[in-house]
Chimera marker file (.cmm) of the C-alpha trace (Angstrom):
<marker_set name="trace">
<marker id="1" x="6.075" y="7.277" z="5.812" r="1" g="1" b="0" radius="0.5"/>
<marker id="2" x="6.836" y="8.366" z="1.991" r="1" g="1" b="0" radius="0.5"/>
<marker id="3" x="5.391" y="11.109" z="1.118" r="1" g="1" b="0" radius="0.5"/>
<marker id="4" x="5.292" y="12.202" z="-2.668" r="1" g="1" b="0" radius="0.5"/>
<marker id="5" x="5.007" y="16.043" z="-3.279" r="1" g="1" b="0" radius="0.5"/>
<marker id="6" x="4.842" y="17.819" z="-6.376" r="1" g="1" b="0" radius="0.5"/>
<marker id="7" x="5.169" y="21.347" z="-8.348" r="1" g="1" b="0" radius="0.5"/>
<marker id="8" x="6.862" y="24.187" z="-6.296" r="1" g="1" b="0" radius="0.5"/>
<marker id="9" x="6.686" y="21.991" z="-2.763" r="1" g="1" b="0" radius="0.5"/>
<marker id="10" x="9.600" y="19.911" z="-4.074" r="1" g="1" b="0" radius="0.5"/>
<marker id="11" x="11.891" y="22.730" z="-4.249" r="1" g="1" b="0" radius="0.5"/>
<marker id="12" x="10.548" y="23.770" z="-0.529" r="1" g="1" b="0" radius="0.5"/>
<marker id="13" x="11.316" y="19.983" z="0.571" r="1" g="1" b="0" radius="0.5"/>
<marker id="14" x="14.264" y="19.363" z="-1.690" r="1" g="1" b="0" radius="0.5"/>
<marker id="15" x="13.029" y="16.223" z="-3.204" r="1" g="1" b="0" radius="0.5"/>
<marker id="16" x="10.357" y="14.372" z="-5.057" r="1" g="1" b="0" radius="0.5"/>
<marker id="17" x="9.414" y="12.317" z="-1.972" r="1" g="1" b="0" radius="0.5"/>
<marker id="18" x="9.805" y="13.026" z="1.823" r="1" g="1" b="0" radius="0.5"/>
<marker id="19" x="10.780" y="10.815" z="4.609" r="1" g="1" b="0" radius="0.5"/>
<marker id="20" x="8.088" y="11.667" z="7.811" r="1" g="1" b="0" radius="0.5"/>
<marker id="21" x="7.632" y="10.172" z="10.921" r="1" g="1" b="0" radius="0.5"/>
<marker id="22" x="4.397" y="11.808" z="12.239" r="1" g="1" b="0" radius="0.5"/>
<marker id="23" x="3.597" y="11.947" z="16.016" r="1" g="1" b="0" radius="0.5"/>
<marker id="24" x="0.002" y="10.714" z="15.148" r="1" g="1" b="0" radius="0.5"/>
<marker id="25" x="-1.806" y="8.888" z="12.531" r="1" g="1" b="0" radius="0.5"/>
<marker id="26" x="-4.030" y="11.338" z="10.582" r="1" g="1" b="0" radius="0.5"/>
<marker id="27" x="-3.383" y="13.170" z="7.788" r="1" g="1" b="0" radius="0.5"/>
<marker id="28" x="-3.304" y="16.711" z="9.839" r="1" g="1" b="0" radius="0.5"/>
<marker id="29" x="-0.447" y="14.596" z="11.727" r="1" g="1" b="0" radius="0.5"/>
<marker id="30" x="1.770" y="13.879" z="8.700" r="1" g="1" b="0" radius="0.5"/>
<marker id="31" x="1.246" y="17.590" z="7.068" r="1" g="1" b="0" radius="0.5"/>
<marker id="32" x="2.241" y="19.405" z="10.830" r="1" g="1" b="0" radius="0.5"/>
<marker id="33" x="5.217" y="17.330" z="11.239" r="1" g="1" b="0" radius="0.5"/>
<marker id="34" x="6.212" y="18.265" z="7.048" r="1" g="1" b="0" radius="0.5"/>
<marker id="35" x="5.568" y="21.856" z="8.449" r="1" g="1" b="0" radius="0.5"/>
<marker id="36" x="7.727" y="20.974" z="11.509" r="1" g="1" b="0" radius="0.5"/>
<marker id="37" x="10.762" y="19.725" z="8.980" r="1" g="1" b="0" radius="0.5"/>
<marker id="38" x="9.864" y="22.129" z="6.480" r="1" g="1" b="0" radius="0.5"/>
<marker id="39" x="8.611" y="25.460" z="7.741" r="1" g="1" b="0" radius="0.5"/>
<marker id="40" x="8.239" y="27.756" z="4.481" r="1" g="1" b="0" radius="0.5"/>
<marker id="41" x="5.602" y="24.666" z="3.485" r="1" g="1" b="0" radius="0.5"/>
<marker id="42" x="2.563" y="26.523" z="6.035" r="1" g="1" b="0" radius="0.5"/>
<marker id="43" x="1.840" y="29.430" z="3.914" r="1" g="1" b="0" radius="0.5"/>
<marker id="44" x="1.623" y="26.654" z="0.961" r="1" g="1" b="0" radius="0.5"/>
<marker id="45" x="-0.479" y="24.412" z="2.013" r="1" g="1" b="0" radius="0.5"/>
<marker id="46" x="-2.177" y="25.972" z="5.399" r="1" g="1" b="0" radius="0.5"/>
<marker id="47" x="-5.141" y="28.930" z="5.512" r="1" g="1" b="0" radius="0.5"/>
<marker id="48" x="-4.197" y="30.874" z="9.297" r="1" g="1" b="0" radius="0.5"/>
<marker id="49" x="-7.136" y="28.476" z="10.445" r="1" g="1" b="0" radius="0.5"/>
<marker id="50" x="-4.975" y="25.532" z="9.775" r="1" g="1" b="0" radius="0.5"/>
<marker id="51" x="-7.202" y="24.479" z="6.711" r="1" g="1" b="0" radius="0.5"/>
<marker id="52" x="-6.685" y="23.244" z="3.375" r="1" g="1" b="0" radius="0.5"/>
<marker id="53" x="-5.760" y="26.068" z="1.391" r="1" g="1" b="0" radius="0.5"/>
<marker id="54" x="-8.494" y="26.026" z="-1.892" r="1" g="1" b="0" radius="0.5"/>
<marker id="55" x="-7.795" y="23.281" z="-4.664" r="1" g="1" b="0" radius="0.5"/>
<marker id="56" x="-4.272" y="22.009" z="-2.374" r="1" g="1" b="0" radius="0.5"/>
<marker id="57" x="-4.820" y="18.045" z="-2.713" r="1" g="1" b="0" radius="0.5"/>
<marker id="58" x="-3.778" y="14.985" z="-0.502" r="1" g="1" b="0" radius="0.5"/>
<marker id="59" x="-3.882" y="11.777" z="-2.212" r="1" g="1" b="0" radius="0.5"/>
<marker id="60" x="-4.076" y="8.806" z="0.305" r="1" g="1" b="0" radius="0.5"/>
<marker id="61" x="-3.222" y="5.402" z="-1.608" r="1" g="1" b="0" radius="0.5"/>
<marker id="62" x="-4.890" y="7.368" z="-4.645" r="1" g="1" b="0" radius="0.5"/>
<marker id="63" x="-7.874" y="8.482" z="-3.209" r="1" g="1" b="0" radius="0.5"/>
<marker id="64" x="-8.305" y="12.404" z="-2.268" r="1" g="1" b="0" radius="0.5"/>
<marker id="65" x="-9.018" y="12.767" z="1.269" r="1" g="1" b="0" radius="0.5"/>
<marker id="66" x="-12.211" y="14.883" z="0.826" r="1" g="1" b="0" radius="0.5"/>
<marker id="67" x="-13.618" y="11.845" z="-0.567" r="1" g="1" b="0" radius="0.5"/>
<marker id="68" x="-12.252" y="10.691" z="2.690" r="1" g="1" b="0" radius="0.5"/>
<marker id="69" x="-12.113" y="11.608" z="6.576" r="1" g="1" b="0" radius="0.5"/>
<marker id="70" x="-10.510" y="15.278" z="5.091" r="1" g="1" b="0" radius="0.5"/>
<marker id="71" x="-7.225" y="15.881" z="7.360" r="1" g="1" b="0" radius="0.5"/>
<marker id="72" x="-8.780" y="13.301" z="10.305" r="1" g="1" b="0" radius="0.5"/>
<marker id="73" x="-8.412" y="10.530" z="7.217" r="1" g="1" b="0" radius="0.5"/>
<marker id="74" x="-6.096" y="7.609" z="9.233" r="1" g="1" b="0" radius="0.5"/>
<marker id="75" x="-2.804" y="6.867" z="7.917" r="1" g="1" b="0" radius="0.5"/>
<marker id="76" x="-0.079" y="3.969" z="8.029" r="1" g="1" b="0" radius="0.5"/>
<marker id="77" x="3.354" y="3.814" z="7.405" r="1" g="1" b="0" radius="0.5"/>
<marker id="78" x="2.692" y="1.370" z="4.194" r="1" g="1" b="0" radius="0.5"/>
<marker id="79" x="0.054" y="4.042" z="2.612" r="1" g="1" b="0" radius="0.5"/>
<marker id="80" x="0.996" y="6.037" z="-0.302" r="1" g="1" b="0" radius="0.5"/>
<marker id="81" x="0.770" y="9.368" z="0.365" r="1" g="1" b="0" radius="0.5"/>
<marker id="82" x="0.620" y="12.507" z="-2.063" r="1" g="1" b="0" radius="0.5"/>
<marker id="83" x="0.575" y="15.914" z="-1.700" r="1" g="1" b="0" radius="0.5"/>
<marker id="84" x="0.132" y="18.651" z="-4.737" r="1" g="1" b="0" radius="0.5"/>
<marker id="85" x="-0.336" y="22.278" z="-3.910" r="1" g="1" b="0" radius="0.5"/>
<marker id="86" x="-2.579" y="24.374" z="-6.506" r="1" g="1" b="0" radius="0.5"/>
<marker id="87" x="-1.242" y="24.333" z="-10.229" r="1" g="1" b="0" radius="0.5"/>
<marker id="88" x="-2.059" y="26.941" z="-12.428" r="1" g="1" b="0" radius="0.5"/>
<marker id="89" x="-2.125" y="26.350" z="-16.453" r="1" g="1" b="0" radius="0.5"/>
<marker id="90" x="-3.740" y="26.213" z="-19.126" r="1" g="1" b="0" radius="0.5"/>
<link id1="1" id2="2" r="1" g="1" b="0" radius="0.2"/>
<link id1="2" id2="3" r="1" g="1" b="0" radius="0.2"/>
<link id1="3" id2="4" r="1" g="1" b="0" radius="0.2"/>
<link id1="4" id2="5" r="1" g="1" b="0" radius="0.2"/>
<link id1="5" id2="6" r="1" g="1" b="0" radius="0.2"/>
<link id1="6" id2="7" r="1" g="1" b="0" radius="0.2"/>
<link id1="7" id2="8" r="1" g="1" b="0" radius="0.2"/>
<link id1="8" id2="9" r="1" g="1" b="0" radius="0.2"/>
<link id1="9" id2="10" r="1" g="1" b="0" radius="0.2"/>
<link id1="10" id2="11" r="1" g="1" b="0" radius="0.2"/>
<link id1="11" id2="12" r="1" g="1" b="0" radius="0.2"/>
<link id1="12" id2="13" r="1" g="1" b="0" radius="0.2"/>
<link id1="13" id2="14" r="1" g="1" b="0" radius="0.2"/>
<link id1="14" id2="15" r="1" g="1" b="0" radius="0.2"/>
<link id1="15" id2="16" r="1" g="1" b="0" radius="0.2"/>
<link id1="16" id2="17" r="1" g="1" b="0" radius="0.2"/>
<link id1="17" id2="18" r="1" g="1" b="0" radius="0.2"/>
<link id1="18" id2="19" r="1" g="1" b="0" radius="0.2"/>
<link id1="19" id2="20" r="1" g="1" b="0" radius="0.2"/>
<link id1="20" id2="21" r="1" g="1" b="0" radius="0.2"/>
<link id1="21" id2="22" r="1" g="1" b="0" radius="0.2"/>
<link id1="22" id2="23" r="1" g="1" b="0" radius="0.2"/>
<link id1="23" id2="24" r="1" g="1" b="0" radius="0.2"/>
<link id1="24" id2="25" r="1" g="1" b="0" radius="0.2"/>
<link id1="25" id2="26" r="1" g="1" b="0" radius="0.2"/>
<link id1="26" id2="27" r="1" g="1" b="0" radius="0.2"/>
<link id1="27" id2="28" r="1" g="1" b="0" radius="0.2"/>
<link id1="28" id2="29" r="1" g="1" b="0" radius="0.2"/>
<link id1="29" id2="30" r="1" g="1" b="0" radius="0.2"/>
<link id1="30" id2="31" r="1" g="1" b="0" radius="0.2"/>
<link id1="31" id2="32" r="1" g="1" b="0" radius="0.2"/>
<link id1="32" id2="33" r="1" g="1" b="0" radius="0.2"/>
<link id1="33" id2="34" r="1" g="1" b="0" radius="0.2"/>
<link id1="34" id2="35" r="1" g="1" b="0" radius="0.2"/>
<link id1="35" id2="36" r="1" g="1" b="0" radius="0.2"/>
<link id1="36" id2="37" r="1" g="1" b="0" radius="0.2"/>
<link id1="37" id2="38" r="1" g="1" b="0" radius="0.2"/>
<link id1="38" id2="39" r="1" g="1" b="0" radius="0.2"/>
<link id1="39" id2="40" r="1" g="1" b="0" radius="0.2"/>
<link id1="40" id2="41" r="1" g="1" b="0" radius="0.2"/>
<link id1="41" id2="42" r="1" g="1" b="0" radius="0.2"/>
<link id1="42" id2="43" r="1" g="1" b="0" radius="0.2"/>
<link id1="43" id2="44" r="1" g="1" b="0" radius="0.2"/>
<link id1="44" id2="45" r="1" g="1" b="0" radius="0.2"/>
<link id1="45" id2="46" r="1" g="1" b="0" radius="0.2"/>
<link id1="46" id2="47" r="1" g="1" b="0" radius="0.2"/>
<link id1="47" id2="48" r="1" g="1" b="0" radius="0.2"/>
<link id1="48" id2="49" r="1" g="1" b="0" radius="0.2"/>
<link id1="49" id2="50" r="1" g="1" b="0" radius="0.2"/>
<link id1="50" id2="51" r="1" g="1" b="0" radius="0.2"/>
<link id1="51" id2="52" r="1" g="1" b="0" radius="0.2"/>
<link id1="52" id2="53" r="1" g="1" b="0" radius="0.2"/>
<link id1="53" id2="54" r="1" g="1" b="0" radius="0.2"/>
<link id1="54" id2="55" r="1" g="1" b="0" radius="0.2"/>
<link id1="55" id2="56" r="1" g="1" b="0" radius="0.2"/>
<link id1="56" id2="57" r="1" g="1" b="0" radius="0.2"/>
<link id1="57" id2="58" r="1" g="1" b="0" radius="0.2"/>
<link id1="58" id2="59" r="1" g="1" b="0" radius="0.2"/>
<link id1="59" id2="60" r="1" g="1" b="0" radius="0.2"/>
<link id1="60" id2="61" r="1" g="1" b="0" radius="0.2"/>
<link id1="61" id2="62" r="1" g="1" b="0" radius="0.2"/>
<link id1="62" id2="63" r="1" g="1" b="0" radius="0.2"/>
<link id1="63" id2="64" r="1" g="1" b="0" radius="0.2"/>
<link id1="64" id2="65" r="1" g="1" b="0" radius="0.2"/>
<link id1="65" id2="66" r="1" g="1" b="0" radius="0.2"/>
<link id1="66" id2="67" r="1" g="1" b="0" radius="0.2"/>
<link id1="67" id2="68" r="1" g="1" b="0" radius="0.2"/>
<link id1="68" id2="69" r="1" g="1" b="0" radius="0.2"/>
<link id1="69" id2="70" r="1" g="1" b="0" radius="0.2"/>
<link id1="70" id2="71" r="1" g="1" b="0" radius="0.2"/>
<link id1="71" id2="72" r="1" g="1" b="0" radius="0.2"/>
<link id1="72" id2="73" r="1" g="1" b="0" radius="0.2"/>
<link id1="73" id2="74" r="1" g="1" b="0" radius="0.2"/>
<link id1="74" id2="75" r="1" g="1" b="0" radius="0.2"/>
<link id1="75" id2="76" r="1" g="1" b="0" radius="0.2"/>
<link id1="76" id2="77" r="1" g="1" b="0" radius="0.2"/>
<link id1="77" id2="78" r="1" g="1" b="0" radius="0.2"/>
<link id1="78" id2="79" r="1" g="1" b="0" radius="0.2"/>
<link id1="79" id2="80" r="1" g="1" b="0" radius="0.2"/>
<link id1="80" id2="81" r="1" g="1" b="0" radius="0.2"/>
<link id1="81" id2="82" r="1" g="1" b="0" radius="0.2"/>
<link id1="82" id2="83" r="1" g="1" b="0" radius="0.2"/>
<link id1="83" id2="84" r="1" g="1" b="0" radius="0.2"/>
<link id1="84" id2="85" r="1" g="1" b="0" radius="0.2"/>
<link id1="85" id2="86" r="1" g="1" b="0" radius="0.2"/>
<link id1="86" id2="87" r="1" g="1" b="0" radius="0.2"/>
<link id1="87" id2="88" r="1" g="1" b="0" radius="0.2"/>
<link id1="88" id2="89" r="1" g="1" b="0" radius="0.2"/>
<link id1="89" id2="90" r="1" g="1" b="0" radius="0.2"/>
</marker_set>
């Protein structure tokens, strides 16, 4: 699965889009294996409780996944999948 990210997490990932091959199908599975391949991205994205840090987004074929199943929200390899950590501006 392609997974776009955006702001600081590209530098983290080294790319506009990410290659993942979760070991589920949520969206908890996709962001633990980016975590796996990408450790500095848990303090980014992650509370300690393994939540959604505040106003971090993921975008499932456009739609936000609070709007959704949150992190439970079912995934498939063909979705579009986005991921935008808090931005700051004014």
């Amino acid at each position: 699965m392609l997974v776009k990210v955006f702001a600081n997490l590209r530098q983290i990932c080294g790319g506009v889009t990410v290659d993942v091959q979760p070991d589920g199908n949520q969206v908890m599975d996709v962001l633990d294996k980016m975590v796996e391949m990408f450790p500095d991205l848990q303090g980014e994205i992650f509370t300690p409780e393994k939540e959604l840090l505040p106003f971090v987004h993921v975008y499932v074929n456009g739609r936000n996944i609070i709007h959704l199943n949150d992190l439970q929200t079912e995934v498939s390899e063909d979705d579009q999948f986005a991921l935008f950590p808090p931005v700051a501006g004014g």
